[in-house]
N, C-alpha and C positions, 0 to 999 in steps of 0.2 A: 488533550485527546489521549485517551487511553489504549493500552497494548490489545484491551479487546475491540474497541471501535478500531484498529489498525486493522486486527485482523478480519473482522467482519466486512470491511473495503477489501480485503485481499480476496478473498473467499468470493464476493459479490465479481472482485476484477477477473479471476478465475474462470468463472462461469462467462463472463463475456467475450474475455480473449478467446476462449475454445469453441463456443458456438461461429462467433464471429469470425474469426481465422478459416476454423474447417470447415464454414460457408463455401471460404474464398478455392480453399481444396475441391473440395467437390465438383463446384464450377469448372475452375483449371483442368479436372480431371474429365470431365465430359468436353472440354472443347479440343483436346487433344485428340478426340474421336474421329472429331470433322477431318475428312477427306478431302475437302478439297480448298482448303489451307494447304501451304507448303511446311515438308516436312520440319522446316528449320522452325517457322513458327509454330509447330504443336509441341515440336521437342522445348520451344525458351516457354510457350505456355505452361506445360507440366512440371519443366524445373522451378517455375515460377509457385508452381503447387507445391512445389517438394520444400521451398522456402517457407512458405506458410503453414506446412505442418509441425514445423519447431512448435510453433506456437502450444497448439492444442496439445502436442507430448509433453508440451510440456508443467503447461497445465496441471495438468492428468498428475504430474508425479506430486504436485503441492496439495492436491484437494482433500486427501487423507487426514493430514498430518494439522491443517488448517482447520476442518470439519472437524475433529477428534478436542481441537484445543477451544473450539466454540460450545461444544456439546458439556467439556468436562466444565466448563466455566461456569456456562446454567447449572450445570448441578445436573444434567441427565443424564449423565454416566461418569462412572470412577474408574478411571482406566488405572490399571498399577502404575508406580513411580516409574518406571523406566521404558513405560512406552512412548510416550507422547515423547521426550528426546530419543529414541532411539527412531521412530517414525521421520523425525526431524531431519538427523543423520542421512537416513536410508535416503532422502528425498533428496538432499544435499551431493549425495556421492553420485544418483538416478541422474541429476540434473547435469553433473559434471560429467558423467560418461558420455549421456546424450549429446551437448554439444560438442565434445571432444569428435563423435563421429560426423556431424554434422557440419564440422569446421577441419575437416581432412579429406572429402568426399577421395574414393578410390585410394585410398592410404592402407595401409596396415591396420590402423586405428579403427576402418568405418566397420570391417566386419563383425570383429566381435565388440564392439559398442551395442551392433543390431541386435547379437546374440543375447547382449545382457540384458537391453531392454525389453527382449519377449521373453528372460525368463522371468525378470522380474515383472511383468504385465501377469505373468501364470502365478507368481507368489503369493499377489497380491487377491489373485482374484480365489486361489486356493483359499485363503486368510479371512477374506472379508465375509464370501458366498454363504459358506457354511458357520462360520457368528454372526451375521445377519440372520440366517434360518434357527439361532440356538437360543436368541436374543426374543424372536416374536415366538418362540413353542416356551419358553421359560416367562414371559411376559414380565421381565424385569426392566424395562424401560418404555418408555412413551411407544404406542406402537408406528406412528409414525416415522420416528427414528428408526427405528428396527428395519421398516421398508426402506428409508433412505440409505441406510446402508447395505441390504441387500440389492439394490436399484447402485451403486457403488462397485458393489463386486462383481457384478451382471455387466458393467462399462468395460470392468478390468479381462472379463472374459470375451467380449467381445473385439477388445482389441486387440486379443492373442488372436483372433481368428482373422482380425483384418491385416495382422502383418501376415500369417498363413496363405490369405489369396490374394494380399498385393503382390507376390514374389512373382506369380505367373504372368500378371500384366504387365509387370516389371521388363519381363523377360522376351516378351509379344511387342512390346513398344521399342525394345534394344534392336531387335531384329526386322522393325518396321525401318527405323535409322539406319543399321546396317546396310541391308536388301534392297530399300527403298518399296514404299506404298505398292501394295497392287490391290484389290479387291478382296483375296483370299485373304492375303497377311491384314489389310485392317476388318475381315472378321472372326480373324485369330483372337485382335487384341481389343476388340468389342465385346465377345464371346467371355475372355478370360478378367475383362473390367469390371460387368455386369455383375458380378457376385459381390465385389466392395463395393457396389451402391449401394446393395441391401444392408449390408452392415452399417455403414456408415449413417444410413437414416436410421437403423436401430438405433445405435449409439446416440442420435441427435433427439428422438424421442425419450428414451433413459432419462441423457441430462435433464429434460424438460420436466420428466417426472420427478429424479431428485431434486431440483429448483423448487415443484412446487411443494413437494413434502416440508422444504426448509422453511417457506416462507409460509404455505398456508397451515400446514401444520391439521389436516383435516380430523385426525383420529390419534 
């Protein structure tokens, strides 16, 4: 077996854990809704969500750098010597901050891990969006590719905005715990949820379209 059939299982594993996983988030996230559960069961529900989104973060930080190293391989893009390792790095250091915050919950540690991760989710998304857009107006590569990686950078911008309105539900659901349930507070944090669904099924339709550009390759 060779290092590209490894990576192309990586790449294929990639796509499953993060659909798959932030399935199980979403879920978790809408039952945490239900009212009339106790609050102790919505609160281990959504921490149980909050365990499953290692998954797809994490994901999310290999797909670049995997995708980048299958693309140069076919021959449909020549990235300079020093990206494809340094994309490598980035994802290496991405991964180690992420669980570093992730495995210290209310540490010193979880804040600015949070912070690193949404700037580099905005790095990235700076990076890819507009060379995805430079890529299909220059038409120097398959145009499929061009879309798969603009459908890439569209992921990375969306998930600046999904840490953007988790904070408020975040914070609606503290104070549901706190306070304890009444009617008003759960349509505080029904109110302040409802916006990361719509993201979140953005982002689950994206993947679906980068999926298919890799495999079907229509244009």
């Amino acid at each position: 077996m060779s290092t590209y059939d490894l990576m192309v299982f990586l790449h294929i594993m990639l796509l499953v854990f993060w659909l798959g996983t932030d399935l199980g988030v979403f879920l978790a996230a809408k039952r945490s809704e239900r009212s009339d559960l106790s609050m102790e069961t919505r609160a281990t529900i959504l921490q149980l969500g909050m365990v499953l989104d290692r998954l797809p973060r994490s994901c999310l930080t290999l797909i670049t750098p995997s995708g980048l190293y299958l693309a140069s391989k076919l021959g449909l893009i020549t990235p300079v010597a020093w990206l494809l390792p340094s994309l490598w790095l980035l994802s290496a250091v991405w991964l180690v901050v992420l669980w570093a915050g992730f495995l210290n919950p209310e540490s010193a540690v979880e804040k600015p891990a949070l912070l690193i991760n949404l700037a580099l989710n905005a790095i990235m998304a700076l990076l890819l969006t507009p060379y995805a857009a430079y890529l299909l107006w220059a038409g120097e590569v398959a145009t499929w590719l061009s879309v798969k990686i603009l459908v890439v950078g569209l992921i990375f911008c969306s998930g600046v905005l999904l840490d953007v309105l988790f904070k408020p539900a975040v914070e609606a659901f503290t104070a549901l715990i706190a306070e304890g349930p009444t009617p008003e507070r759960d349509a505080v944090y029904a109110k302040a949820i409802g916006p990361v669904y719509k993201v979140v099924l953005v982002i689950y339709a994206l993947v679906l379209v980068a999926a298919f550009m890799g495999v079907i390759k229509p244009f």
